[in-house]
N, C-alpha and C positions, 0 to 999 in steps of 0.2 A: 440376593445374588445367585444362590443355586438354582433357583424359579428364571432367572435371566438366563441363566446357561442351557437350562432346560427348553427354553425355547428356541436357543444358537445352536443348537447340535445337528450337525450335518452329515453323521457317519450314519453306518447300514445299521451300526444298532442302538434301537431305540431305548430312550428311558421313560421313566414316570416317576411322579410326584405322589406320595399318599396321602391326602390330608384326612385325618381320622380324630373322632371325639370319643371319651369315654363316657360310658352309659353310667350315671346315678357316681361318676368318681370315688367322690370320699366315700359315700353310705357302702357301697359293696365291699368297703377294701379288709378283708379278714384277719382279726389281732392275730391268732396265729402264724401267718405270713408275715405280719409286722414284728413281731419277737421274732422270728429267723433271720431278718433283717437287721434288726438292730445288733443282735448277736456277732452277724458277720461282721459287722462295718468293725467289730473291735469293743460294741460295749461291754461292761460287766453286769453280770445278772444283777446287782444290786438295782443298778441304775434299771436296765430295761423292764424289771417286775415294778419301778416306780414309773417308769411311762405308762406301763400299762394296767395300772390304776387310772392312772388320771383318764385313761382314753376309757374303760369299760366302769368306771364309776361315773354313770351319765342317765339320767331320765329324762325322760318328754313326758310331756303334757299337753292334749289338745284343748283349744276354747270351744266351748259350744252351747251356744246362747248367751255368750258373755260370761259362762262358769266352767271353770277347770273342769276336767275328768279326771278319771284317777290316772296316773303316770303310770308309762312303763319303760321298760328297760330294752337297750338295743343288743344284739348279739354280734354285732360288728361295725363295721365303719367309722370315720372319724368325726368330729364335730364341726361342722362347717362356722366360721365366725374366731373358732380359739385358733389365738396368736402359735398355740405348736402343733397346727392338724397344717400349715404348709409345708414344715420342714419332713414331718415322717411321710407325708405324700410323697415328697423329693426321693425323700431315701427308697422309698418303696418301688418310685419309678425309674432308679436306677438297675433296678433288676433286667428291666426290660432293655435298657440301653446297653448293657452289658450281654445280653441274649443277642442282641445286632452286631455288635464288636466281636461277639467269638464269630458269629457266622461269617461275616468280613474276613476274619484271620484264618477259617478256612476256606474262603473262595468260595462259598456258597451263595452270596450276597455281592455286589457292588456298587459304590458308594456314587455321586456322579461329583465329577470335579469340573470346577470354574474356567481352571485353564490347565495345560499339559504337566507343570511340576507343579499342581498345587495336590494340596491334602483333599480326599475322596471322603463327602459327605456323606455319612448312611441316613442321617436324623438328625431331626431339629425337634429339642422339648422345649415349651413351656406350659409347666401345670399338665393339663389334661390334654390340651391342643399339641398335636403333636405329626409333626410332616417326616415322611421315611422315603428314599430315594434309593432305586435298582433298576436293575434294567426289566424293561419290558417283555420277558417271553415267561417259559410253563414252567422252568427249573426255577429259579428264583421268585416267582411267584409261592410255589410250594414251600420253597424255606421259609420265606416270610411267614406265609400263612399258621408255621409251625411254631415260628416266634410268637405268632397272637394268641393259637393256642396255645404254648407253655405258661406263657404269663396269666391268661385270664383261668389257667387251671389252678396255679402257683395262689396270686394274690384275689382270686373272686371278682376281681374287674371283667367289665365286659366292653369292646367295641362297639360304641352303635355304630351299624352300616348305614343308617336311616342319614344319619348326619353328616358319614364319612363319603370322600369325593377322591377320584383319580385323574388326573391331569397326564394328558402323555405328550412327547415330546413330535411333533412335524413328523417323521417320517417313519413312525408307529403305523402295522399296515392295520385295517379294519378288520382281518383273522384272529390278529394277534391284541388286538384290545376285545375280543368276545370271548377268546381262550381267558382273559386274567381278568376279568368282570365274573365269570363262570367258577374263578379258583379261588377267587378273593369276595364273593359275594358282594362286592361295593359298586357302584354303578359311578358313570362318569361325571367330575365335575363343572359345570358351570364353570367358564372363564372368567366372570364378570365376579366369583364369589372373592369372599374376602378372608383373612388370614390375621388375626390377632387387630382387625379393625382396617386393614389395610388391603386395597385390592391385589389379592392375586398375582394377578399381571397388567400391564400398563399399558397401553394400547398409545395409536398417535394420537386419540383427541383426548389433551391434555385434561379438559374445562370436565367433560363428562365423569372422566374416573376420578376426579378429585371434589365434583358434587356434591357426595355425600357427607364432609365437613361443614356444607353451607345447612344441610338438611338439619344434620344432627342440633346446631344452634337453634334454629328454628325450630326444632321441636322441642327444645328445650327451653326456649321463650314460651312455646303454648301451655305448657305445663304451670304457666305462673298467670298470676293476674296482677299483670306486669302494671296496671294504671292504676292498681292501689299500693304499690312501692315507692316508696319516698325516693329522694335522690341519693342519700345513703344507703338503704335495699338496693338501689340501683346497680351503687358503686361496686357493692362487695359481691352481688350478682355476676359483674363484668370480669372483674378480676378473680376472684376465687373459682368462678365456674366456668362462666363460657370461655375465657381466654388459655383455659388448660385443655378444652376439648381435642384440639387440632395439634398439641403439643407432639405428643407419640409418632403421626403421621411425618412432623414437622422433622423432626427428628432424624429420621431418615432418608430425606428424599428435598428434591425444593419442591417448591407447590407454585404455580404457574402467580404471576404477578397476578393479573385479573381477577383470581380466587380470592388474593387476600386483600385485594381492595376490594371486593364485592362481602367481606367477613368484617371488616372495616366500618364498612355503610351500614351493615346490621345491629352492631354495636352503636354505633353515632347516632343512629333514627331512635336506637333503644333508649339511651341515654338521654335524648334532649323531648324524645316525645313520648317517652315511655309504652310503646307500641315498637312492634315487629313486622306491620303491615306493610310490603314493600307498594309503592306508589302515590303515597300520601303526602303530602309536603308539609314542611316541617323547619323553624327557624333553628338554625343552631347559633349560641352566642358565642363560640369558640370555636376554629377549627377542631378537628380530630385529631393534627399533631400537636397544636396546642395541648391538646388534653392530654394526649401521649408524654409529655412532658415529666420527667421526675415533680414529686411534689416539693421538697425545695427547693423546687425551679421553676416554681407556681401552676406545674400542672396536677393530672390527677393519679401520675405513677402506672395509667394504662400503656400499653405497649402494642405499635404497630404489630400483624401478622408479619408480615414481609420482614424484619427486623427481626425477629422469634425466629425465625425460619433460619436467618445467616444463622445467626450466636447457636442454635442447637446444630446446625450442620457442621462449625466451626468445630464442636466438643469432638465429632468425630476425626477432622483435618487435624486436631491436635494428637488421636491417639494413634495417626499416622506419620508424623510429623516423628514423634518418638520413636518410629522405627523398630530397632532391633530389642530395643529396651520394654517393648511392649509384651506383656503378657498372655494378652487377646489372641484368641486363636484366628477371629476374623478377620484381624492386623497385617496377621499371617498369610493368610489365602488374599486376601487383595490387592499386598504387597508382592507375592508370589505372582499372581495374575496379571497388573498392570505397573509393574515395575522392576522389568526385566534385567533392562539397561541401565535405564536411569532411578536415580532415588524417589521419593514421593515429592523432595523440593523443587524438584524441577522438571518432572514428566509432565506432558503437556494430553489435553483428552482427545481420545479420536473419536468420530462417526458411529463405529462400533460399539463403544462402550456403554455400559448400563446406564439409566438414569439416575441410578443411587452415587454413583463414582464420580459423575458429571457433576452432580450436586456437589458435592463433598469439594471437587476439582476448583469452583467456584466461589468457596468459601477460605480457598488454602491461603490466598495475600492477608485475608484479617491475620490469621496467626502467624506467619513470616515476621508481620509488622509489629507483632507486639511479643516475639521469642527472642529470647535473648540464650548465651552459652556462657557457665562456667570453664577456663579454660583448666583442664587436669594435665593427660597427656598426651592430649595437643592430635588425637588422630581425626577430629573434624575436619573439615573441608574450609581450605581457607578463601575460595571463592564462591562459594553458594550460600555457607551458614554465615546468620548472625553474631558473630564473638568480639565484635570491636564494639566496645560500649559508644551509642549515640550515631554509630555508623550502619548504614545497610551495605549488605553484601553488592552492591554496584557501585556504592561511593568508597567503596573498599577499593575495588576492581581498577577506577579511573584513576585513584589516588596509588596504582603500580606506575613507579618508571623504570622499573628496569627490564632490558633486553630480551632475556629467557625465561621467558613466563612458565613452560611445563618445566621447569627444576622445581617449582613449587608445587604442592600438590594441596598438601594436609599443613597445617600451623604448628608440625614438632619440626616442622622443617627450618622456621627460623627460631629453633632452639639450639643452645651449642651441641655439638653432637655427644649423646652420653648424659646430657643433662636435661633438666628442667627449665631451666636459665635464658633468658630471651638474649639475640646477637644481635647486642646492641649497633654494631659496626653493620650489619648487614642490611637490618630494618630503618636506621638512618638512610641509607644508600637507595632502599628499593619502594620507599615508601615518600609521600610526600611531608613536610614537618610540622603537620597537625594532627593527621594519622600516625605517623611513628612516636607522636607522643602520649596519643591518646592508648596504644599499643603498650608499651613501655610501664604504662601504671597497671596494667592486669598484672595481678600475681596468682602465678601456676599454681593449682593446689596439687603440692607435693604428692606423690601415691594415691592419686584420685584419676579417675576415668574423666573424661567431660562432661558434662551436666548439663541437661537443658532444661528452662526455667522460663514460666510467664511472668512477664513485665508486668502485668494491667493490676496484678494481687503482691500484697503488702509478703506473703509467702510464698510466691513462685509456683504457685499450685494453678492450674488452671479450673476455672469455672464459667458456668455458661453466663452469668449475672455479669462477670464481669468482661465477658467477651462484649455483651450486649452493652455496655458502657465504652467500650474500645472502640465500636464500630459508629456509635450513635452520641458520642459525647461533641460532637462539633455542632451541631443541629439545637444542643439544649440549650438555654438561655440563663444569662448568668442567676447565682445563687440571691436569694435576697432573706434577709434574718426574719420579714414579717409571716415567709411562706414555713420557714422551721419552726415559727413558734405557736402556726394556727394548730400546727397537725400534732402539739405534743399539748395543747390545752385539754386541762381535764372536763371538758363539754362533753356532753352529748353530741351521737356521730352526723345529727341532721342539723345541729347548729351549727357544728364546722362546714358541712354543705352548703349552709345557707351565706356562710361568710365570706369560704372560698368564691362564693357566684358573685356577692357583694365588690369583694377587693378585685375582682377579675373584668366586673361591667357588666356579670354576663344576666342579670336581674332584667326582666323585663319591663323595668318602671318609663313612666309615661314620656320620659324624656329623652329614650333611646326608640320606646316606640315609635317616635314622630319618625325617624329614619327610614324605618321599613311598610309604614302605614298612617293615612291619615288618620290620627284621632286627637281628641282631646286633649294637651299638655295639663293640666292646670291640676295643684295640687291635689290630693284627696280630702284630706281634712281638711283644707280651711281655703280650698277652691280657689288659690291665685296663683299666678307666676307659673312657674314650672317645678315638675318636681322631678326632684333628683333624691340621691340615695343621701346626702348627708342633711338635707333636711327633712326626709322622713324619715330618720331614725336617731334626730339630735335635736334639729332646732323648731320643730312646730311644736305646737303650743300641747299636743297628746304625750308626745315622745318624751316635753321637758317634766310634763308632770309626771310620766310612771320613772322616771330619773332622779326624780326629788326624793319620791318615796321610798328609794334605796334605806339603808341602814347606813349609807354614807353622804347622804342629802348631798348626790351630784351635781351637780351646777354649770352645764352648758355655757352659760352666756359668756365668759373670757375663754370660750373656745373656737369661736366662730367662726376665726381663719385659718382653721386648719381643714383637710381636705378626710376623705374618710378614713383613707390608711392611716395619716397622721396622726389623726383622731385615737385611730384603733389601737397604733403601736404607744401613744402617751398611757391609754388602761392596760397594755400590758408590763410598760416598766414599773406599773405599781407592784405587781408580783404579790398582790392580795387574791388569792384564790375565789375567794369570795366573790368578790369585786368582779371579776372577766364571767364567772359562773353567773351571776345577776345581768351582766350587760348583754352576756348570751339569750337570756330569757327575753329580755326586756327586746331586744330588738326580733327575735324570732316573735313573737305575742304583737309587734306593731306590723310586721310584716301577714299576720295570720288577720289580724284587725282589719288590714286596709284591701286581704281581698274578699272579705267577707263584704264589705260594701261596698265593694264593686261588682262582685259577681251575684251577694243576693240582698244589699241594701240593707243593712245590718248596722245600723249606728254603734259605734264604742261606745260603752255604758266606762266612762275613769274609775269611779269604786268596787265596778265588779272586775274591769281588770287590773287593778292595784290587787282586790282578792285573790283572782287567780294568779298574779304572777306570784305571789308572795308564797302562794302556796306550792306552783312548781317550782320555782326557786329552794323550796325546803325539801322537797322527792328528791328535784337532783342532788342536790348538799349530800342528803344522809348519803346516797349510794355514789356519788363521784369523786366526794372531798370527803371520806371518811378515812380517818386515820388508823394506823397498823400499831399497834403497839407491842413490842416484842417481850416475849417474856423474863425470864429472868435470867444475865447474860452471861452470868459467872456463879456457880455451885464448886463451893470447897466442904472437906470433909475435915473437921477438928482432928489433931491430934492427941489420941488418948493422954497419951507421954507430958504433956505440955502446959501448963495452965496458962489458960486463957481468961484473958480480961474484955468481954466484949461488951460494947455500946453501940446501939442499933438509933438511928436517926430517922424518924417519918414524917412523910407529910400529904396530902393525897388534895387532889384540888375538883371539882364536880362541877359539870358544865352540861348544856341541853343536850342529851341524844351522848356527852362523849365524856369519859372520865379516864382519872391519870393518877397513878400513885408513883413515886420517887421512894426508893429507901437510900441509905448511906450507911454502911456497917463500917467501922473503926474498929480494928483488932489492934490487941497491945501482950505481946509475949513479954511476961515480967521477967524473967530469966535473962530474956537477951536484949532487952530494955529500946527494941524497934517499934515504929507502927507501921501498919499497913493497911491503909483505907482501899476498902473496895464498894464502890458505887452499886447501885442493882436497879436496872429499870422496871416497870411493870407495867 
């Protein structure tokens, strides 16, 4: 927002932007400037002598040739990596924000602001990256300059200029940016650079400045050797990595639709062809909002971009939404800035405005729609906000009939006057008699302010998860009990892949290939009819005999009319762990069977895959079905005082790979003539 204003300034005097890195951060930062610090903030020497242990009790070691050298000791800086070298940076680089704010308080500095009554920005930190804003001439140049040098005298840090850039604002003359390039030794930055991952400034072609999203995935597909990741590598690839890349951007700003169906397509090529090659074709057995799908919903729990994009721009329209109640200092200034007149419920965007606002502006009906209000003391707005349970603020509106609409303002208005207490006599009269009923049941929390609370969470709290279920729960498809119980099976993560593609259709077997290509229908094994997925993995004559050889001598043949799901959901109301763990094998091992001879001619040998299944079937067991046994669940201490009668009951039971012992102690106080058994697991 400061960088938008920065380039809307239209007065005689110019500003600038500073973006600056520090050189070597942590390693330069001197303990002694860090004990003055901790000092001030209010510690006690106790405590700050034990920070600075932990920070100067520190060796390194280089490798060289594969063998240590001998360690040496640092004489300053922090550790980069330990969970407490961010917080004493923080504290350390408060120094330096607090060197800005005096200069500010005495007019030696100034800040640039958004809009006419908002608060004057001097600095923006985070970590080491850090942007400083003044105006453009020789006097504040020189102050600043004096801020960099007290601190880098103070704490040993140093600016690099090499990396630091200056941005000036339109009508900065060409004198007057060679006077402060000359005073500030940093040379001018590149418009096109970037700012914690994010460009700079945003120019009109949308596609170009938000490129570097499509880049970053892509280079982080090339990184992998994406055609030897299974479909489960795949999965956790998608979701844990590439789908957070774009998040931060997301976050703040919308991202032009094109973007993220072009970030969409990358992922979907990724997914179904295991390549990133854009131009290549490629069948997919599912849409991509298929797959987008919750997996109780039988998709794969990925998440459209464009989707990600509302819900994280939503988090911001909520901590706008909250108003005055907000702590955020940016709450402050944007609220200041573009909501003069009107609230943020109902300011509409102009032409003018930034693209972060616009975004945000865009995303405000998701949370309207799902905000609701605790009624306290009634001074919300009885025609904008949501406070009538199941009603929106316009079927509020319609459902007025009476006369003088401005008598009403705020909702204490139809309280008695003096009280808390709804007028009943009134809100009959001015309301219609579904709304003045639904009205009538709110009860006022006594000496409470009004409260406003998300609908979509079981706690009223807002999050982005469940925004992104508010916006996108109409589109999902209903829930089914066979897709909750694949993804909580204790399998291995590629046999659930392979089941979820099975119960989906999305398997490339010979029978769906006839669809999209002429070949061959006819079984694998035993070369007739057609095949399909429940006679390849139930009823041919391969499938029944690695079935038989179960430890529970399976038996197909009274199962044959049932379809695969059916099939599959009958072996899970066994709820024999065992049991779904072997069918898991058994049908992955027929599916690895049958493209072995078809892509290299590989007959199935039954006794060597009876061996091998028998023996993966025993790998996964020990590490998937292996049991927790807790230790012992209750320790009491005898009472010396007391004589005690005790009898100890054991029994221990030993089984392949797992063992179990039970005790049962029985205490008997003779004195006070009770028992009290206590059990003990082990």
């Amino acid at each position: 927002m400061p960088l938008h204003a920065l380039n809307k300034i239209k007065g005689r005097k110019g500003f600038m932007a500073i973006k600056t890195d520090m050189h070597k951060a942590y390693d330069r930062l001197e303990w002694e400037f860090l004990m003055r610090v901790l000092k001030a903030n209010g510690f006690n020497d106790k405590f700050c002598k034990m920070i600075i242990q932990c920070v100067s009790t520190v060796s390194f070691s280089i490798l060289l040739n594969g063998a240590p050298l001998k360690p040496f000791y640092p004489g300053r800086g922090l550790r980069q990596g330990d969970p407490l070298s961010p917080y004493l940076f923080i504290l350390c680089s408060e120094v330096l924000s607090k060197l800005m704010i005096r200069s500010e308080a005495r007019r030696q500095l100034s800040g640039i602001k958004i809009g006419k009554d908002s608060q004057p920005i001097s600095h923006l930190f985070y970590a080491d990256d850090v942007i400083f804003f003044c105006r453009a001439n020789m006097e504040e140049s020189e102050h600043l300059k004096t801020c960099f040098e007290t601190y880098e005298r103070w704490s040993g840090q140093q600016i690099n200029r090499r990396k630091s850039g200056i941005v000036f604002s339109p009508k900065v003359k060409e004198d007057e940016k060679e006077l402060v390039h000359g005073i500030l030794n940093i040379q001018q930055l590149d418009r096109k650079e970037k700012y914690l991952g994010n460009p700079f400034f945003y120019s009109a072609k949308k596609r170009e400045d938000f490129n570097f999203l499509k880049e970053k995935i892509l280079a982080r597909l090339e990184g992998w050797k994406a055609k030897q990741l299974s479909t489960a590598g795949r999965h956790t690839l998608i979701s844990s990595v590439l789908q957070s890349i774009p998040c931060y951007t997301m976050s703040t700003i919308k991202i032009p639709v094109s973007i993220c169906s072009e970030l969409d397509s990358i992922l979907a090529r990724f997914w179904w062809k295991g390549s990133s090659q854009q131009g290549e074709r490629y069948h997919a057995w599912k849409s991509w909002a298929d797959c987008c799908q919750p997996k109780r919903n039988g998709g794969l729990g990925f998440r459209k971009f464009k989707d990600v994009n509302m819900a994280l721009l939503a988090k911001m329209a909520w901590y706008l939404l909250e108003g005055e109640n907000s702590s955020k200092a940016w709450v402050n200034i944007l609220t200041t800035k573009y909501c003069k007149v009107q609230d943020f419920w109902s300011v509409e965007a102009n032409q003018n405005d930034s693209k972060v606002w616009r975004g945000i502006l865009m995303n405000r009906d998701l949370c309207v729609k799902n905000t609701g209000f605790l009624v306290g003391d009634g001074k919300i707005d009885i025609w904008t906000k949501p406070w009538v349970p199941r009603y929106s603020p316009e079927e509020v509106r319609q459902a007025f009939s009476y006369n003088v609409t401005h008598a009403f303002t705020s909702v204490a208005d139809l309280f008695i006057p003096g009280t808390q207490s709804w007028n009943v006599q009134l809100i009959r009269q001015c309301f219609s008699s579904e709304v003045a009923e639904a009205i009538l049941k709110i009860r006022p929390m006594y000496g409470s302010r009004d409260t406003m609370f998300w609908q979509g969470s079981t706690n009223g709290r807002f999050s982005v998860k469940s925004a992104y279920w508010g916006a996108q729960n109409h589109r999902f498809q209903p829930e089914k009990k066979v897709w909750k119980d694949l993804w909580k099976l204790k399998i291995h993560a590629r046999q659930k892949m392979l089941l979820w593609r099975i119960l989906n259709g999305c398997l490339p077997l010979k029978n769906r290939l006839g669809y999209v290509q002429e070949s061959d229908k006819a079984r694998v094994f035993c070369g007739l009819q057609t095949e399909n997925d429940v006679h390849l993995f139930r009823d041919c004559h391969f499938a029944r005999c690695l079935w038989f050889t179960s430890p529970w001598g399976v038996l197909n043949g009274n199962l044959c009319t049932l379809n695969f799901e059916e099939w599959f959901m009958w072996m899970l109301e066994s709820k024999i762990e065992e049991l779904i763990l072997f069918g898991a094998c058994v049908i992955e091992h027929i599916w690895q069977c049958r493209n072995n001879l078809i892509f290299k001619g590989c007959n199935p040998n039954l006794d060597q895959s009876i061996k091998l299944l028998k023996q993966r079937f025993k790998e996964f067991s020990l590490v998937l079905l292996q049991h927790s046994y807790s230790a012992v669940s209750n320790t009491s201490t005898l009472d010396s005082q007391v004589c005690w009668d005790v009898r100890l009951r054991v029994d221990a039971s030993v089984q392949e790979g797992r063992a179990g012992l039970c005790a049962v102690q029985i205490q008997n106080v003779q004195e006070e003539g009770f028992v009290i058994p206590q059990i003990f697991f082990v």
